[in-house]
C-alpha positions in Angstrom: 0.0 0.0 0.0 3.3 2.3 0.6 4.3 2.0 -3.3 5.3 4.8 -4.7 4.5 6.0 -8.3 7.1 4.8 -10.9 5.3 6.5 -14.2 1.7 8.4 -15.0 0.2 8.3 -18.7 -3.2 9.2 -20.3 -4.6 6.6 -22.2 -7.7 6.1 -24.5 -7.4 9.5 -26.3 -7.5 10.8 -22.1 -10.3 8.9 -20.8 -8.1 7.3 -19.0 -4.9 7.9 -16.5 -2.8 5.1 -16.0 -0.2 4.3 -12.9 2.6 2.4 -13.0 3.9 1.4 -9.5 7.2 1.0 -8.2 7.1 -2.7 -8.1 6.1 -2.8 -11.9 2.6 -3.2 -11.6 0.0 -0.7 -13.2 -3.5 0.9 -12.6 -5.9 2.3 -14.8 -8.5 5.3 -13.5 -10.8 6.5 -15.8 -11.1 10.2 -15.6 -14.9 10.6 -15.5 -14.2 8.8 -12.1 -11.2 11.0 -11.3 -12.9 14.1 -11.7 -16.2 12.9 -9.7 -13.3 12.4 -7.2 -11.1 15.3 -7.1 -10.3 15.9 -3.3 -9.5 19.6 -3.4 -12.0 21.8 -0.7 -14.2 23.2 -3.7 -15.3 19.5 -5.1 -14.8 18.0 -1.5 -15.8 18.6 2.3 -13.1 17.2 4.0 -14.4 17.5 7.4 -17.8 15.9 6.6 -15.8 13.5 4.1 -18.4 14.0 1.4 -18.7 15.5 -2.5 -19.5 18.9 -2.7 -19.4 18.5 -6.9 -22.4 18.5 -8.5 -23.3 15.6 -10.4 -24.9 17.8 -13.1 -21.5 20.0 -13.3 -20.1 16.5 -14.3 -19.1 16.0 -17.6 -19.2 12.6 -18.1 -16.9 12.3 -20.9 -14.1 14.3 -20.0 -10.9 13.7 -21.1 -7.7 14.8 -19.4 -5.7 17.8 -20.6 -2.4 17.6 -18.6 -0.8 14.6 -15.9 1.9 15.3 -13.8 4.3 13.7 -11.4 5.1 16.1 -8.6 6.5 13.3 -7.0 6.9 9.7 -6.6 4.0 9.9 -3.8 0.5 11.9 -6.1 -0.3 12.8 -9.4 -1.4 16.0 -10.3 -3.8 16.4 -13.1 -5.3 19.5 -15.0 -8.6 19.0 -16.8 -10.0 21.2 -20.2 -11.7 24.0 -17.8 -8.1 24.5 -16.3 -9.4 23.3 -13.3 -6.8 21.1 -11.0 -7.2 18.1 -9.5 -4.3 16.0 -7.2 -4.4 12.4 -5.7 -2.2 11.0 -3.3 -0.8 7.7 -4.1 -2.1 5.3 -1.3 -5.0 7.0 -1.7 -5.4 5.8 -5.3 -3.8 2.4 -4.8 -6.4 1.3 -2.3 -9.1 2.2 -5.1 -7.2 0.5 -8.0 -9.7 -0.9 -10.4 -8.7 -4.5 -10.6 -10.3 -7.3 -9.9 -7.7 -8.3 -7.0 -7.9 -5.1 -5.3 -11.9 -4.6 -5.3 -12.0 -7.8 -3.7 -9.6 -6.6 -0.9 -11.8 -3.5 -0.7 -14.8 -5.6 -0.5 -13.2 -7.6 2.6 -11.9 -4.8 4.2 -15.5 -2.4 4.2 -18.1 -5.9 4.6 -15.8 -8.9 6.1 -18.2 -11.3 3.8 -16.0 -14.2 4.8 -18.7 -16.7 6.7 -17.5 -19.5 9.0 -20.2 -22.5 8.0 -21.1 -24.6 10.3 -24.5 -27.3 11.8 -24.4 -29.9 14.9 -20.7 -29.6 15.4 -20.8 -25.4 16.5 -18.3 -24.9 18.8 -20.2 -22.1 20.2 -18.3 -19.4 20.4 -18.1 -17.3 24.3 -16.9 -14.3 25.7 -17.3 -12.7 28.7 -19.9 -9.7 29.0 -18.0 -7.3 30.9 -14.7 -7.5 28.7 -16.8 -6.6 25.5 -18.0 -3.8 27.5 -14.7 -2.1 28.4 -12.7 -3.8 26.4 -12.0 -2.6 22.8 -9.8 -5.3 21.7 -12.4 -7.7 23.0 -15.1 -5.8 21.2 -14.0 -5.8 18.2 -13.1 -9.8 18.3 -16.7 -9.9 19.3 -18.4 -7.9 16.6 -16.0 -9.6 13.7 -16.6 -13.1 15.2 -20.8 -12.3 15.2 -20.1 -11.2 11.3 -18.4 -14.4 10.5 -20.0 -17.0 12.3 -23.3 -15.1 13.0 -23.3 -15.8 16.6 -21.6 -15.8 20.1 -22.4 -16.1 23.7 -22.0 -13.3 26.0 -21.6 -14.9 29.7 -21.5 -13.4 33.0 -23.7 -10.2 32.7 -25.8 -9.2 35.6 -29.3 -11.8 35.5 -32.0 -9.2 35.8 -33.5 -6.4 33.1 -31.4 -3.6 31.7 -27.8 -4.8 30.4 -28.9 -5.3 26.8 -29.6 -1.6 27.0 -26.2 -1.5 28.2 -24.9 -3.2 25.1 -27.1 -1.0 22.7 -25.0 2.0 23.9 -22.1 -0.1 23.8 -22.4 -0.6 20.3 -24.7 2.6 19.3 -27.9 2.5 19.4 -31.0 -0.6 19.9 -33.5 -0.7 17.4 -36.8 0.2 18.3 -39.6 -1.7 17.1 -43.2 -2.2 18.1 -42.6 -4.4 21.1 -40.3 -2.0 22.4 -37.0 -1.2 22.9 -36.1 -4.7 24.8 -39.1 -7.0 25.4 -39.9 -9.7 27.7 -40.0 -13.1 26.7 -41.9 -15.0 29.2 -45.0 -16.7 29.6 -48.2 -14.1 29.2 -52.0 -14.1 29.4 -53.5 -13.2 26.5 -50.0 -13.5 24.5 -49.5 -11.0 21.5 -47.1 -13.1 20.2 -46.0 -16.9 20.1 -43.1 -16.3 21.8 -44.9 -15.2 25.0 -46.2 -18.7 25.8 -45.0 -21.9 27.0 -45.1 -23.7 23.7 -42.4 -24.9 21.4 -41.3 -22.4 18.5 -39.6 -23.7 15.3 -37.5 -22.3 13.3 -37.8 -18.7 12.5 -35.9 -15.4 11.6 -37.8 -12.6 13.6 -40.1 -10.0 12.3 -39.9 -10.6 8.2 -43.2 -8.3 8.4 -40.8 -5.5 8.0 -39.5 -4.4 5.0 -36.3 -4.1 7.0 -36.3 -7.1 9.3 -33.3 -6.3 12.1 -30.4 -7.4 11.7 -28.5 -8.3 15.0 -30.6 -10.1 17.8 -29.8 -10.1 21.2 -31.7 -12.7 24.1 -30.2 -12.4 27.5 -31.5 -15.0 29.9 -32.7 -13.5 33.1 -34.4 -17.1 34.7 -34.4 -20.5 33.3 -36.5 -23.3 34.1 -35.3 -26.9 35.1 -37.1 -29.2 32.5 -37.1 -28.0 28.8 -36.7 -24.6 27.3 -33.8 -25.4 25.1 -32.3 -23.2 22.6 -32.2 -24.0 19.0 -30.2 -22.1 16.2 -29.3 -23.1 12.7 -27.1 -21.5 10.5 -29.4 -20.8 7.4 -26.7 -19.8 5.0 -25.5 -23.2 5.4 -28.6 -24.8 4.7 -29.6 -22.7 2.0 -26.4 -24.1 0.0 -27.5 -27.5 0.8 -30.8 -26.6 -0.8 -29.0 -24.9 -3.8 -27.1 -27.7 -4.5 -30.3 -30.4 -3.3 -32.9 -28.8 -5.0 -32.5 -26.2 -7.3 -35.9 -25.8 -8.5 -37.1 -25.2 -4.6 -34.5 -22.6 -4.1 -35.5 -20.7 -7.9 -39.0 -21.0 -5.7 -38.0 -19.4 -2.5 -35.9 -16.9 -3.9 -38.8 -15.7 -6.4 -42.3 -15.9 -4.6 -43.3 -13.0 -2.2 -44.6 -14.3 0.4 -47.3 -11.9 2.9 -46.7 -11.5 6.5 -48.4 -10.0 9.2 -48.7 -8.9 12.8 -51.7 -7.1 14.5 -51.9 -6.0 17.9 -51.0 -3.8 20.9 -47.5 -3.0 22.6 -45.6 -0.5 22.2 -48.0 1.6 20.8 -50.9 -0.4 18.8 -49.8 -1.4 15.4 -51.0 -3.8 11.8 -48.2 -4.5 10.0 -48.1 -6.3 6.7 -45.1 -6.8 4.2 -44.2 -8.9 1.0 -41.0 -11.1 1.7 -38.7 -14.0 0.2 -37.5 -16.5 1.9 -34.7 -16.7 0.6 -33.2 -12.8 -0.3 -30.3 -13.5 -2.6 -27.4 -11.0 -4.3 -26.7 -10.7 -8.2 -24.8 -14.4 -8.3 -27.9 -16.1 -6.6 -26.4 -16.3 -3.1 -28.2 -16.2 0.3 -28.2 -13.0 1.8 -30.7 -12.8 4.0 -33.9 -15.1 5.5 -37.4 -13.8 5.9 -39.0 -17.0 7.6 -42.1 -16.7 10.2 -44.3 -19.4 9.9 -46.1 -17.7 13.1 -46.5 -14.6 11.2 -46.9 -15.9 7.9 -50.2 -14.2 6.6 -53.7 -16.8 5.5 -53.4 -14.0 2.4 -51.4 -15.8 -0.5 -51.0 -13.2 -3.5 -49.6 -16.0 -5.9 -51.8 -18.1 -8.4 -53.4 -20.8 -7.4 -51.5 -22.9 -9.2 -48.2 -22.1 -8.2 -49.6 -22.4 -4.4 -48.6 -26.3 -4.0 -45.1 -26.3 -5.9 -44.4 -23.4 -2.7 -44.9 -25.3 -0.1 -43.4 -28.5 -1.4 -40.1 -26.1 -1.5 -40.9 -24.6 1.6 -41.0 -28.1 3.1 -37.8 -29.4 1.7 -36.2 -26.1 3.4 -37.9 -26.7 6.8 -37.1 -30.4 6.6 -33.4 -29.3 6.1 -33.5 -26.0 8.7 -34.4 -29.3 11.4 -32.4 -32.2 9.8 -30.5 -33.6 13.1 -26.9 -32.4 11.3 -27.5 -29.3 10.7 -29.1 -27.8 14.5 -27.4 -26.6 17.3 -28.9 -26.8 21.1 -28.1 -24.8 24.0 -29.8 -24.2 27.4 -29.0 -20.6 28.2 -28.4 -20.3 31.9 -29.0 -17.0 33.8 -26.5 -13.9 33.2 -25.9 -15.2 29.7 -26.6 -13.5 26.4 -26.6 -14.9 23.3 -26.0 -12.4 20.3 -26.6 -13.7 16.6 -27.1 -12.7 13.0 -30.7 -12.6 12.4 -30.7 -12.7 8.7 -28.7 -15.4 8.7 -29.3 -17.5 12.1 -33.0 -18.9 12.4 -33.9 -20.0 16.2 -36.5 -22.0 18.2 -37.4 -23.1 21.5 -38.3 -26.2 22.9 -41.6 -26.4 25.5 -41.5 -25.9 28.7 -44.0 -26.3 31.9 -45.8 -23.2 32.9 -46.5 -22.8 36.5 -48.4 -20.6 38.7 -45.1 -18.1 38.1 -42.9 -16.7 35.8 -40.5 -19.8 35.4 -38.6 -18.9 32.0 -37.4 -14.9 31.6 -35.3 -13.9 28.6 -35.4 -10.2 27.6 -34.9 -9.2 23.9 -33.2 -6.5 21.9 -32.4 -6.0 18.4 -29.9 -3.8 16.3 -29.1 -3.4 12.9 -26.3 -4.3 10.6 -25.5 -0.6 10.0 -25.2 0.4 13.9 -23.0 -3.2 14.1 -21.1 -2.5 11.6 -20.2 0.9 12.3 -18.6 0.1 15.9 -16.8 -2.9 14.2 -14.7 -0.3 11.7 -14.9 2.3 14.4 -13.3 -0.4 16.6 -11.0 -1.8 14.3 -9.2 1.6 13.4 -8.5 2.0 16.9 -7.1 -1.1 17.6 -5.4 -1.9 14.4 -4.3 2.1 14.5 -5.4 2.5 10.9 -5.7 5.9 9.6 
């Protein structure tokens, strides 16, 4: 990343500027991007690090007038309205165009890498209060969460109020209808399944937003002594099984909008309805997030009748695979512990427990979203890597 420049030419009749680097190896820019980019303080805000150029002062094919090497460490370019424009060599290394280094770009902004894994998870723990005033520990926390999309938090304090701790630890909770946190426990009159004894399969939470959360947080406050059992399952992982299984079922999940709903009082009263896939996928077809509720799935199917049966036939082969023996985890999460996981990625359930004449099972809830996450993890990162 410390290369300096060996040589700077325009190419392509000035459309394009290309670098050669010390170590022989060369870049090409082109200059429609380079002007977009120019740093100086009239096309740039340093101090909010954010364009100040216009788009529609862009000319989109501008060519270059004049490249310079002040010096072995920027270029220096003048375009056709004499305007100048200079870039510091690390600067434009890290954005080289290839395919190599937009792939280190991509890992160093996302951390895509994903850690796979079914019955075999060795879960992975850390201890509450070193996330919480620890950065190193922090930061091996949130990266481990992106990676393996969960971890267990042990030791925290077993009564309400230290997932609100984390939420300022890493930014900000996310507020939804049920609140800021919410109490999982057996209720009268539940407003949701989860608020009753009964065993819950296999679901990512609230796919009746358009922007389900991303992180989910369930710290145990009381456990009972005969079932209530954890259940996760890394859906990425079974969604390549499916791919590979059944590619017909996947086409099928990835494609059909399925209607959800929820309808009730909280919060504040709400009726909440949304269109979701299963399966969301990117541009090559791959899993990127799960929208699975079978609680909250809406008796509304906005699909033709015909193509109603071929769904759940691939919905089955997904929830027979979700609870195929090899692919679950289980854990009984014992008071002070908090378990943190990706909830586009990680789908959970519960097994039953007895109720009794009191509260026997207590977790309390939280969620945050990718963005807040993320932004501590690269906040965190600089400091302790002491990037710039």
């Amino acid at each position: 990343m410390n290369l300096g420049i060996q040589k700077v030419e325009a190419l392509d009749d000035g459309h394009f500027i290309c670098v050669e680097w010390e170590d022989g190896s060369k870049s090409r820019y082109p200059c429609v991007w380079l002007r977009d980019n120019c740093q100086c303080p009239h096309c740039f805000l340093r101090s909010a690090r954010a364009r100040k150029l216009l788009f529609e002062d862009l000319d989109v094919n501008i060519m270059v007038k004049e490249v310079t090497m002040p010096d072995r460490k920027k270029i220096s370019i003048t375009w056709p309205d004499e305007h100048t424009s200079e870039y510091e060599a690390e600067w434009l290394k890290k954005r080289c165009f290839s395919e190599e280094a937009r792939a280190e770009m991509r890992e160093d902004l996302f951390l895509p890498e994903r850690h796979y894994w079914g019955l075999n998870l060795q879960l992975p723990k850390m201890p509450f209060e070193e996330i919480m005033y620890n950065d190193e520990s922090a930061y091996k926390w949130l990266c481990t969460l992106k990676k393996v999309g969960i971890v267990l938090l042990t030791g925290a304090a077993a009564r309400q109020g230290e997932l609100i701790k984390l939420g300022h630890r890493i930014g900000f909770l996310r507020l939804t209808f049920y609140g800021p946190t919410w109490q999982v426990q057996d209720k009268a009159d539940a407003n949701n399944v989860a608020y009753t004894t009964g065993k819950l399969c296999f679901h990512t939470d609230y796919p009746v937003l358009q922007h389900p959360p991303g992180v989910q947080f369930l710290h145990c406050i009381k456990q009972t002594d005969s079932g209530g059992e954890s259940e996760v399952v890394d859906g990425f992982h079974v969604c390549n099984k499916l791919k590979k299984q059944n590619p017909e079922a996947y086409q099928i999940l990835s494609s059909v909008a399925v209607d959800y709903t929820d309808v009730g009082v909280d919060f504040c009263d709400f009726a909440v309805q949304c269109k979701q896939r299963i399966i969301d996928v990117d541009s090559r077809g791959q899993a990127i997030r799960i929208n699975y509720n079978n609680a909250t799935r809406d008796t509304v199917f906005d699909i033709p009748a015909e193509k109603v049966r071929p769904f759940y036939a691939a919905l089955k082969e997904f929830d027979d695979l979700l609870n195929n023996a090899e692919h679950k985890f289980t854990y009984k999460l014992k008071p002070g512990e908090i378990l943190t996981f990706d909830n586009w990625r990680v789908l959970h359930g519960r097994q039953s427990y007895l109720s009794g004449p009191e509260v026997t099972r207590h977790l309390e809830g939280a969620y945050a979203d990718w963005d807040v996450v993320m932004s501590r993890l690269r906040l965190l990162r600089k400091r302790v890597l002491n990037r710039n």
